[in-house]
C-alpha angles and dihedrals in degrees: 000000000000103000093197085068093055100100092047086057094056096047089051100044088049096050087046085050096044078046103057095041088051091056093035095051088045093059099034101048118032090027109030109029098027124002101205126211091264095064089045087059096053097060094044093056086056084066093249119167109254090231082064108038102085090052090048083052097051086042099059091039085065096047087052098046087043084048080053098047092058097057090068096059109029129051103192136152090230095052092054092042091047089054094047097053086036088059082048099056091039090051089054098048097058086042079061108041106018104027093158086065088072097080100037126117109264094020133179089250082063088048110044095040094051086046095041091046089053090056092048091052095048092049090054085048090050094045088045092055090042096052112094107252103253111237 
């Protein structure tokens, strides 16, 4: 073990870590557990039909704790990358159906940019371990 790439290792294990718990939290409790009003709305605004939106919820609560999950075994570029555009979708799609959303406290901007930061940060870890050490 390379003991200079240590601390690289422990940034990158910790975002992973801040990353899963994110996701996991974000299925489990406003969809799962809950399903609050806001996710309701969503869906209703996609023009689904109200016998299907709390499947659709629950649903998409299981995609984003299983997301999370995978953050906690694997450590790829394309995991990272795929988390970031996803925020950016996701981020588009409540600009466009919940705007109002936007300047709340707690709001998806919050969200996505602290999600989005921690995968940045894991890519230039990852990028970091996988570059050859200079002599």
């Amino acid at each position: 073990m390379n003991h200079s790439h240590l601390p690289l290792q422990k940034i990158l294990k910790f975002s992973q870590l801040v990353i899963a718990i994110l996701w996991i939290y974000q299925g489990l409790i406003p969809k799962l557990i809950f399903q609050v009003q806001d996710e309701h709305y969503v869906w209703q605004q996609l023009n689904i039909a109200a016998v299907y939106i709390p499947w659709m919820i629950s649903c998409s609560g299981i995609a984003e704790i299983i997301f999370g999950i995978l953050f906690l075994w694997l450590t790829h570029i394309y995991l990272h990358w795929f988390n970031i555009i996803s925020l950016i979708g996701l981020f588009i799609v409540v600009l466009l159906i919940y705007p109002d959303q936007i300047y709340q406290a707690f709001n998806p901007v919050v969200m996505n940019i602290a999600l989005g930061s921690l995968s940045l940060i894991s890519l230039w870890c990852i990028d970091a371990l996988q570059s050859p050490k200079p002599e």
